[in-house]
PADORO-827659 format. One record per residue: residue number from 1; x, y, z of N, C-alpha, C in turn. Coordinates in Angstrom, 1 decimal. Example, Ala and Ser with C-alpha at 12.3 -4.5 7.8 and 13.67 -1.06 7.14 Angstrom:
# residues 2
   num      n_x      n_y      n_z     ca_x     ca_y     ca_z      c_x      c_y      c_z
     1     13.2     -5.7      7.8     12.3     -4.5      7.8     13.2     -3.3      7.8
     2     12.8     -2.2      7.1     13.7     -1.1      7.1     12.9      0.0      7.9
END
This chain:
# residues 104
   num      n_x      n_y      n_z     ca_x     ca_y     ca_z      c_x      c_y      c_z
     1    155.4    159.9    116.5    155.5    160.4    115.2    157.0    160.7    114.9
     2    157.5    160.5    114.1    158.8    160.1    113.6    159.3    161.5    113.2
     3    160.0    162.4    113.7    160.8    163.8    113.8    160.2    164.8    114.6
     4    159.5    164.4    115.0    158.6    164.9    116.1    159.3    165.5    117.3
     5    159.5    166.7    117.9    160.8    166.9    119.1    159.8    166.9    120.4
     6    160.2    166.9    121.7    158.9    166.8    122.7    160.2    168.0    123.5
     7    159.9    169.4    123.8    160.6    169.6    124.4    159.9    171.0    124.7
     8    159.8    171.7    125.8    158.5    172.9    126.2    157.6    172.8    126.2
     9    157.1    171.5    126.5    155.7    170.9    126.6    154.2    172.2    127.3
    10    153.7    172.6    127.0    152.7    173.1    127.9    151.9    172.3    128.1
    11    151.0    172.5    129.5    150.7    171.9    130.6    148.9    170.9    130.2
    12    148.6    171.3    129.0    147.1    170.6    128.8    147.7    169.8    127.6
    13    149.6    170.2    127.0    149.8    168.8    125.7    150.5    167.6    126.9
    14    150.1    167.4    128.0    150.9    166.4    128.8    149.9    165.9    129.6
    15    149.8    164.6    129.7    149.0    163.5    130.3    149.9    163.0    131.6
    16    149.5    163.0    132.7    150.2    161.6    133.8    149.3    160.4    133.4
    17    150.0    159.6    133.7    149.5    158.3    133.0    149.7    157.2    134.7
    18    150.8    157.6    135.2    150.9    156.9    136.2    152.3    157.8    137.1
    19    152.1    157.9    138.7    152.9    158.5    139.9    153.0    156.9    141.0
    20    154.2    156.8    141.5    154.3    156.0    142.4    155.4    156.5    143.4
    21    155.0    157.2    144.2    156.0    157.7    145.4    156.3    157.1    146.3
    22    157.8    156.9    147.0    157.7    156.7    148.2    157.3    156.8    149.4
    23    156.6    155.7    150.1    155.7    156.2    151.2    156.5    156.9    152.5
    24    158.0    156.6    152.5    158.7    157.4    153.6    158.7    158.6    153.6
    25    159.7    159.2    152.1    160.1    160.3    152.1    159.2    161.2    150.5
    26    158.3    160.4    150.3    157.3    161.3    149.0    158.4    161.4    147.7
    27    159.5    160.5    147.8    160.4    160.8    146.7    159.8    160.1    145.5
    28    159.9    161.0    144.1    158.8    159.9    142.9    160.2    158.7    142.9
    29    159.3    157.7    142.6    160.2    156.4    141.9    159.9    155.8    140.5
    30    158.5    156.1    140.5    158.1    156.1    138.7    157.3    156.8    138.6
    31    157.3    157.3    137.2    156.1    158.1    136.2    156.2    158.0    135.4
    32    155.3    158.0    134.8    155.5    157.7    133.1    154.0    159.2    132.5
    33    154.4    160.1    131.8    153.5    161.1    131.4    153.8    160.8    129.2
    34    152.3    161.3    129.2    152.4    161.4    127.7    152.3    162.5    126.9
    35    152.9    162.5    126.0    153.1    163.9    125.4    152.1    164.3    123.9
    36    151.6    165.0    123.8    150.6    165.3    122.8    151.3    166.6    121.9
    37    150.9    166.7    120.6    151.2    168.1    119.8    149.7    168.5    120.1
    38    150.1    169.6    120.6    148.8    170.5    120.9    147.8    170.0    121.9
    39    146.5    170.5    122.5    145.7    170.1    123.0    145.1    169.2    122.1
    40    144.9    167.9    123.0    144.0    166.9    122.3    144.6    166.4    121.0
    41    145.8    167.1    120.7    146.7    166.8    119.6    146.8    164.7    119.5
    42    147.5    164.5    118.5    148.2    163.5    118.2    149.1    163.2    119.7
    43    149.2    162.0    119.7    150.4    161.2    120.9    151.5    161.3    120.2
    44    153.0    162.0    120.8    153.9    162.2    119.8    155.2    161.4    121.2
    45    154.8    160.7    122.1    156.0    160.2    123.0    155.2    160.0    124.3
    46    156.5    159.7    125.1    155.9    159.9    126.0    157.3    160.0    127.4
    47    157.4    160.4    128.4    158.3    160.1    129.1    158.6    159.5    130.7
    48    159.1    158.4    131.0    159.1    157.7    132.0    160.6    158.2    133.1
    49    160.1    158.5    134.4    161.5    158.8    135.2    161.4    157.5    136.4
    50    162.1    156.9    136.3    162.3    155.5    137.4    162.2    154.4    136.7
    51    162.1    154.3    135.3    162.0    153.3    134.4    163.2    152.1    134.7
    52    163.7    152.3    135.2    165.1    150.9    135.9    164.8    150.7    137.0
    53    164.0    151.4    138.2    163.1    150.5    138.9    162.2    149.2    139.0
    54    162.1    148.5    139.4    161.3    147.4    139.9    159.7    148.0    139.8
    55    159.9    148.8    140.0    158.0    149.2    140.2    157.9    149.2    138.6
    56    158.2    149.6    137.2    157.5    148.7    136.2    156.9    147.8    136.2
    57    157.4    146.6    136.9    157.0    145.3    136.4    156.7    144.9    138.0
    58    156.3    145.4    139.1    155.5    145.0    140.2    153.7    144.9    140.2
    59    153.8    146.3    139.4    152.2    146.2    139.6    151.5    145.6    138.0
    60    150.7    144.6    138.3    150.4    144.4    136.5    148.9    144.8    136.6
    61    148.6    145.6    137.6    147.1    146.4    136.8    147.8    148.2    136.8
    62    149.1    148.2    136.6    149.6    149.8    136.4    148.6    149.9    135.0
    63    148.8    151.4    135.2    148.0    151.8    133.4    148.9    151.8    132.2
    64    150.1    151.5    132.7    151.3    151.2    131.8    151.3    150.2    131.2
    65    150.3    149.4    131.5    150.3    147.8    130.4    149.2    147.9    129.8
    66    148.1    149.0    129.4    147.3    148.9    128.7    147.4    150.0    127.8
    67    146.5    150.6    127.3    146.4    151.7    125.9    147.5    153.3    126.9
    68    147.9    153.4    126.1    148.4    153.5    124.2    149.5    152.5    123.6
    69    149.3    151.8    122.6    149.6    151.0    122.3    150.5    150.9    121.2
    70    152.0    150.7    120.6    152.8    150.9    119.7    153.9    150.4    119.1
    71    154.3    150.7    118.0    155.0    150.2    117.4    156.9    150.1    117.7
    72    157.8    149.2    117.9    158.9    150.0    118.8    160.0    149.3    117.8
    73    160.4    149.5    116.4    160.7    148.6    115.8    162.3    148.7    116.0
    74    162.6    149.3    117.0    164.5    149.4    116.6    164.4    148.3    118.3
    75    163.5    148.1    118.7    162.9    147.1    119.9    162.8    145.7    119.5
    76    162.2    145.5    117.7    161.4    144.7    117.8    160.0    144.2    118.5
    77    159.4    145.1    118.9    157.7    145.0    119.6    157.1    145.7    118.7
    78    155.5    145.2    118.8    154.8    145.8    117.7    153.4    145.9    118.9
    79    152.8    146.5    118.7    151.2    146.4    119.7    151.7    146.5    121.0
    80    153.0    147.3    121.1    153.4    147.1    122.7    152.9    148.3    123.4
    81    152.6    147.7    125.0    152.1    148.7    125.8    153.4    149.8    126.6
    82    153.4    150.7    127.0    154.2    151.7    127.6    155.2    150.7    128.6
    83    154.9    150.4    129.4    155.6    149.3    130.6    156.2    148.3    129.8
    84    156.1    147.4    128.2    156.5    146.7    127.1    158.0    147.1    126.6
    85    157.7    148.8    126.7    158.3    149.4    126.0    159.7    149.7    126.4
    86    159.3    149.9    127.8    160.1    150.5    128.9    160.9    149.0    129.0
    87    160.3    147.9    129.7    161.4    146.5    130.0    162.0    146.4    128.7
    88    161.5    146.5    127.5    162.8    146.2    126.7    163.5    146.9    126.2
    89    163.1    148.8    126.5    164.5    149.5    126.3    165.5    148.7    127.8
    90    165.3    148.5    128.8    165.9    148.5    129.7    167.0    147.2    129.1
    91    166.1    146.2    129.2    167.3    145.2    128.5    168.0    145.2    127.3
    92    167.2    146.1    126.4    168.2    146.3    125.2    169.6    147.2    125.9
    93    169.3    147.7    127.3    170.6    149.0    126.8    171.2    147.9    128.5
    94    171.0    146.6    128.6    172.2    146.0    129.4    173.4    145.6    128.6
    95    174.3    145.3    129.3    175.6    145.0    129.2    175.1    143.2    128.6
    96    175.7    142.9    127.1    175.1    141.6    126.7    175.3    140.5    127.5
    97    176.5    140.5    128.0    176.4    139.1    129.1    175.4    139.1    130.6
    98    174.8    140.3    130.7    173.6    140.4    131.8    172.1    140.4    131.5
    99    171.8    140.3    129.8    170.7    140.6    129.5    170.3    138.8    129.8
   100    169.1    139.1    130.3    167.7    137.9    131.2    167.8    137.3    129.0
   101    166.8    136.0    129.8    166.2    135.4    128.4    164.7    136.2    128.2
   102    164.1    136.9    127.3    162.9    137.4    126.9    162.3    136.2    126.6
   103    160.7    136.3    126.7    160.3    134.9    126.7    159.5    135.1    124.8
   104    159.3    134.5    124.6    159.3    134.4    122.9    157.6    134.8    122.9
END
């Protein structure tokens, strides 16, 4: 939702969506949680920590490639899934001579 701020979240407006720890030291390497206005509120974001990891795009039954599903237009993606969202902020914010080819 467009001016929407996500910031003192309490604990029933936040969803985990997905945890992937390291099996040595329990350190997280991804998560991605979603953020709601109010209980049961509207989806107003959501936030990913490990998102420049490889574990994005390792597992493709993560819950990050299915619902919720959105619009990301300073992205250019439309109907994209969370994990969608995430590889192409990651390549939008490379250095342009390192960005991969996106496949059409």
């Amino acid at each position: 939702m467009p001016g929407q701020v996500i910031d003192g979240q309490l604990a029933d407006e936040t969803e985990l969506v997905v945890e992937v720890e390291d099996e040595e030291d329990d350190e997280l390497v991804f998560g991605v949680r979603l953020y709601r206005r109010g209980v049961d509120g509207p989806l107003i974001g959501f936030g990913a920590a490990g998102a420049l990891s490889d574990t994005v795009s390792d597992d493709e039954d993560s819950p990050v490639w299915g619902a919720p599903r959105c619009d990301v237009s300073s992205l250019a993606l439309s109907n994209a899934s969370i994990g969608e969202i995430l590889l192409g902020a990651v390549e939008a914010l490379r250095e342009p001579n390192t960005r991969s080819s996106l496949p059409s």
